[in-house]
C-alpha positions in Angstrom: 0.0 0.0 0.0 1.2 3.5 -1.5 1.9 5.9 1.5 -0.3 9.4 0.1 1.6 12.3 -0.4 2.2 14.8 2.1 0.5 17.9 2.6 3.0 21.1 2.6 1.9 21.9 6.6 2.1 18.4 7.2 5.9 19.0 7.2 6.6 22.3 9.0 7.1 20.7 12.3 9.9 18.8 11.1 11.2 21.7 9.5 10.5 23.9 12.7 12.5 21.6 14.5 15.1 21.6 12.2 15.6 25.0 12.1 16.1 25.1 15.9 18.6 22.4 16.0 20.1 21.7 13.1 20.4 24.4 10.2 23.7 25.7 9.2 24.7 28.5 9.3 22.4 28.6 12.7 19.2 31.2 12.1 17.9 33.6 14.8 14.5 32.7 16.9 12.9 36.4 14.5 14.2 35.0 11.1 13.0 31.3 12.1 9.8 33.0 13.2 9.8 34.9 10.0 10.1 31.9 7.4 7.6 30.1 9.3 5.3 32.4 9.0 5.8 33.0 4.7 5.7 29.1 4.6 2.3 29.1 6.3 1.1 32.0 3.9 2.6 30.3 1.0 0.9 27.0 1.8 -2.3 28.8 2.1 -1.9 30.2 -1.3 -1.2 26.8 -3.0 -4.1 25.5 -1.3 -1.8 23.1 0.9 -0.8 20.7 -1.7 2.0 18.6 -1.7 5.7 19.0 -3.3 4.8 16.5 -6.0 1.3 18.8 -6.7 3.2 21.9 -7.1 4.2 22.7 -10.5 7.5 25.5 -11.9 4.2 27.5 -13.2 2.9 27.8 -10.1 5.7 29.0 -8.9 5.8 31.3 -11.2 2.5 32.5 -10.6 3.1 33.1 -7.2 6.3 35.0 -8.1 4.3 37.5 -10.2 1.0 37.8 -7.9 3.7 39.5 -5.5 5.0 41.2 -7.8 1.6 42.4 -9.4 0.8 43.5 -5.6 3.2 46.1 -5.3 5.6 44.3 -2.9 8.9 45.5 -2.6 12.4 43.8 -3.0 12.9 43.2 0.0 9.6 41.8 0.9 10.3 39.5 -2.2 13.3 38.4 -1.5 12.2 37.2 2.6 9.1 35.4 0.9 11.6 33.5 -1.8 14.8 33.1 1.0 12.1 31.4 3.5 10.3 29.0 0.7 14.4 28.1 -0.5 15.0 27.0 3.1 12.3 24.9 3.0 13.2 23.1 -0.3 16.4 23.0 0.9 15.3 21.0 3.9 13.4 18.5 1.9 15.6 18.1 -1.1 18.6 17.3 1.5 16.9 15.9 4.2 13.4 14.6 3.0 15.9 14.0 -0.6 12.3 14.5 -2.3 12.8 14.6 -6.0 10.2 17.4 -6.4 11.7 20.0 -4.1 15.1 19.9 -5.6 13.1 20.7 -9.2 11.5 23.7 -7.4 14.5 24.9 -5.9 16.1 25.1 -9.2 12.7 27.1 -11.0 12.7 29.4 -8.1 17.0 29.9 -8.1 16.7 31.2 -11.5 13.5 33.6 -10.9 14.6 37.6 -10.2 13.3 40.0 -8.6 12.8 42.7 -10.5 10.7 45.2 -8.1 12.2 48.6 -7.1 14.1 49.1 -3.7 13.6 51.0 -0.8 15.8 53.8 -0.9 18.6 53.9 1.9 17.2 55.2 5.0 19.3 57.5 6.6 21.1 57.0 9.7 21.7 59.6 12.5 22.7 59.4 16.2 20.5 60.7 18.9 21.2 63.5 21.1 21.6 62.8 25.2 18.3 65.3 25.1 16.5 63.2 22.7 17.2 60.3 24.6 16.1 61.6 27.9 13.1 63.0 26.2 12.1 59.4 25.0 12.4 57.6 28.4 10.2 60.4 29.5 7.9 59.7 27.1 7.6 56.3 27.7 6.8 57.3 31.1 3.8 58.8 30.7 2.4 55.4 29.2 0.0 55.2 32.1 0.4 51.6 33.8 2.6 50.7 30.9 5.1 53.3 31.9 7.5 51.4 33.8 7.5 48.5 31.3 8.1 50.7 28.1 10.9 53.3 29.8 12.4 50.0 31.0 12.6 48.3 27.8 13.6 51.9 26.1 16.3 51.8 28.5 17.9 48.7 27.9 18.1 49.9 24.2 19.9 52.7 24.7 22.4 50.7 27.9 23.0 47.9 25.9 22.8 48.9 22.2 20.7 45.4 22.1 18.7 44.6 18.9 14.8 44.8 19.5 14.3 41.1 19.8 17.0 40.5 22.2 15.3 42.9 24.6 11.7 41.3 23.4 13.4 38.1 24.1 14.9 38.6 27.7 14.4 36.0 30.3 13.8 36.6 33.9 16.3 34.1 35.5 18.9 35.7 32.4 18.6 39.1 34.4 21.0 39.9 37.5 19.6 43.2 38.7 21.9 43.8 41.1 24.9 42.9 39.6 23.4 45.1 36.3 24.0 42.1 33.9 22.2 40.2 31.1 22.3 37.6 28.8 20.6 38.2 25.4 20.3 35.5 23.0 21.3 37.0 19.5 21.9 36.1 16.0 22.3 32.5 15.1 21.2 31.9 18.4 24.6 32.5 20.1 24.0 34.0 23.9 26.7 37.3 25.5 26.8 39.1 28.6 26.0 42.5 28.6 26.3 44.9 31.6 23.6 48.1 32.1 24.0 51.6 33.4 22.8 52.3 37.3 19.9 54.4 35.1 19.1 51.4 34.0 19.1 49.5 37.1 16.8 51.7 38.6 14.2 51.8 35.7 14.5 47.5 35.8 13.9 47.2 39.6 10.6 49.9 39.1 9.4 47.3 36.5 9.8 44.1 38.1 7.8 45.5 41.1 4.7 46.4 38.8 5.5 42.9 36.9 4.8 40.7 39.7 1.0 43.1 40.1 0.4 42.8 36.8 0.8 39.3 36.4 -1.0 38.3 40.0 -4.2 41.1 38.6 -4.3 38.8 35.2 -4.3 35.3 37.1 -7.8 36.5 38.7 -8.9 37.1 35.3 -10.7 34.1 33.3 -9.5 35.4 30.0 -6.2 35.1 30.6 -5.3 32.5 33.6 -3.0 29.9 32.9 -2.0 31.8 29.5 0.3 33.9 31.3 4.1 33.8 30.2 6.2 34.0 34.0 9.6 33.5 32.3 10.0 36.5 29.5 11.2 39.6 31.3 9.0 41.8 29.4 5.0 41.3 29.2 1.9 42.7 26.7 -0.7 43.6 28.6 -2.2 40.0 28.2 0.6 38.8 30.4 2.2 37.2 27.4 5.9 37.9 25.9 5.7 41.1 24.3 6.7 40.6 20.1 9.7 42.5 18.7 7.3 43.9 16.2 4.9 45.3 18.9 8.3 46.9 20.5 9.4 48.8 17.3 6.0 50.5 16.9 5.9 51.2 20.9 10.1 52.9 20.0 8.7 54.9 17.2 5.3 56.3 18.9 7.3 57.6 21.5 9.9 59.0 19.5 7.2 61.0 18.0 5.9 61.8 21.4 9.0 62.9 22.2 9.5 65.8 19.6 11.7 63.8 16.9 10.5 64.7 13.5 13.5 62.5 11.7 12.6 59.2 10.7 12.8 56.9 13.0 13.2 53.1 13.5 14.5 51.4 16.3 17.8 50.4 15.0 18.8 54.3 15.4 19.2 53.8 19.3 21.9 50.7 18.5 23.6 52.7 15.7 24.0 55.6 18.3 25.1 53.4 21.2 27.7 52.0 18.9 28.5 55.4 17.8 29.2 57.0 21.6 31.0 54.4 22.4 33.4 54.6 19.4 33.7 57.7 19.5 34.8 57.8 23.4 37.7 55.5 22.8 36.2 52.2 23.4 38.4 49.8 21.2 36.5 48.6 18.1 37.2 44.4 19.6 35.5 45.4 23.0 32.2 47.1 21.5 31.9 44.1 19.0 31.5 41.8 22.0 29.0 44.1 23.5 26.6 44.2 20.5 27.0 40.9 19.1 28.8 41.5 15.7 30.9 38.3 15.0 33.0 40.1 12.1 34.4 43.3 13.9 34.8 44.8 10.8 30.5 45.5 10.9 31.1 47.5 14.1 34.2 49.6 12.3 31.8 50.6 9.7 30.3 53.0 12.6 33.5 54.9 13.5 32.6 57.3 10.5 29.9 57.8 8.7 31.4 60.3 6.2 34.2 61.9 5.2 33.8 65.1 7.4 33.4 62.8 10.7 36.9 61.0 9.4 38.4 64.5 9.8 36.8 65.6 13.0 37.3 62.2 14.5 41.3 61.8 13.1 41.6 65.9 14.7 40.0 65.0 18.0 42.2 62.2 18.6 45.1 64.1 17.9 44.1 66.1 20.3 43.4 63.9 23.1 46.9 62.8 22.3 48.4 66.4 22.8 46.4 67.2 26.3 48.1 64.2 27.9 51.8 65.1 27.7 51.7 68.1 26.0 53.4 67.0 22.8 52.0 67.0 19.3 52.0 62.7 18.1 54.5 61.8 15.4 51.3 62.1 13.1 50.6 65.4 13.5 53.7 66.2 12.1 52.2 67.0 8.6 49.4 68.5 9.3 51.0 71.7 11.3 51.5 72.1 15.2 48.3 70.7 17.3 47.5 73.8 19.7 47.5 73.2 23.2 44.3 73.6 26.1 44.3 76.6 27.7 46.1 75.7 31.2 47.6 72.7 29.9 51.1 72.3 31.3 
């Protein structure tokens, strides 16, 4: 008897699994999140039907609906990346015949749609940033949650997810440590401001409230999620997406006009710390760039900045022994601060 072919959700466990234990290079718990989620869609859209069902055309098809709706490069390219995982998976794993033909139909399919331009990226001011954790504390009961979270952006220079993602037992208040679990799922310790500390210990009192207040309610008892550090309302872990639009509501509540996106309060922590001296090896660690040569692409973002910065440092250099550096020598005497010996 003929086992019957295997619906496309049929498999996803599998794959889910996979993903968390076994893929190479290792993907992060937002990206493995992600592709599950286009899989789903995209087995929704085929009507569920297994590899052998699915023909190059409808592939096709599904390439130019996307296109057809307006989607954008990007938005392509995480729909196709996902789907390619997945054949991936089965043609290597599952070594189904059909998925290795799809793979190869969907390898030689551009994309073709226009691409977001470049956003821009800036640092924010000390006042902006004091501005925003005020902000965020004026979110009525949510207050010390959201100036707590907004904090540990700007302490840490941690991604959204990896604040989103914080465990309670990973969080040592009173030493001011905590372990985030970043990309490809690799874990590092990062220390937090006293500022911080503070704003953590406020939250954590109202957590425990919150969460005993929900257990009396039949909506949510026994939903509730006791080990994320940071909670929805419904007492469950809040979602890196639901984070970024709480960062850019209160940047707008807090007088910034710029664009804004959450990754702004990384690239400025990065930037600070750069630009006060902190060795390019050390702040890698901090923010969880394998290849230090990501975090170097901060120390200057244009070529005014490369000549302020290169300046600046030859003047730090001059104010601690009163002595232009060898490599000033070109570039004229570096004047001295007034009272310097």
């Amino acid at each position: 008897m003929t086992t019957p072919p295997r619906s496309l959700t049929s498999l996803f466990p599998a794959f889910k699994t996979y993903l968390e234990t076994s893929a190479k290079p290792p993907l992060g718990a937002g990206t493995q999140r992600r592709y599950l989620y286009e899989l789903r869609v995209f087995a929704r859209h085929l009507q569920d039907r297994p590899l052998d069902d699915i023909s190059p055309v409808d592939l096709t098809e599904w390439h130019q609906m996307l296109v057809a709706a307006g989607a954008h490069a990007k938005t392509i390219e995480q729909k196709h990346s996902a789907v390619k995982r997945f054949l991936r998976y089965a043609d290597e794993i599952l070594e189904d015949p059909a998925a290795s033909r799809l793979l190869r139909v969907l390898n030689r399919t551009a994309v073709n749609a226009p691409r977001e331009p470049t956003r821009e990226k800036w640092s924010l001011t000390p006042e902006q940033a004091r501005k925003m954790l005020t902000a965020a504390s004026r979110h009525g009961a949510r207050g010390p949650r959201d100036r707590a979270m907004l904090h540990m952006l700007f302490a840490t220079g941690a991604r959204r997810a990896e604040v989103t993602g914080l465990q309670l037992a990973k969080l040592d208040v009173d030493g001011r440590l905590a372990e985030l679990l970043g990309k490809g799922n690799k874990w590092r310790t990062v220390a937090f401001s006293q500022a911080c500390q503070l704003d953590l210990r406020a939250w954590l009192e109202l957590r425990t409230s919150w969460l005993d207040g929900l257990e009396q309610d039949a909506r949510w008892a026994g939903r509730l999620d006791r080990q994320s550090l940071f909670l929805s309302v419904g007492g469950r872990a809040m979602t890196p997406e639901a984070f970024g639009k709480l960062v850019k509501e209160t940047a707008r509540e807090a007088g910034i006009r710029k664009a804004f996106w959450t990754h702004l309060t990384r690239h400025t922590f990065i930037t600070d710390q750069l630009r006060s001296g902190t060795p390019i090896s050390v702040v890698s660690l901090w923010v969880g760039h394998q290849d230090p040569t990501t975090t170097q692409g901060y120390v200057a973002e244009s070529r005014e900045n490369i000549r302020k910065e290169y300046d600046r440092a030859l003047r730090r250099q001059a104010g601690r022994d009163g002595k232009a550096p060898a490599s000033a020598a070109v570039r004229g005497p570096v004047r001295r601060r007034r009272g310097a010996a």
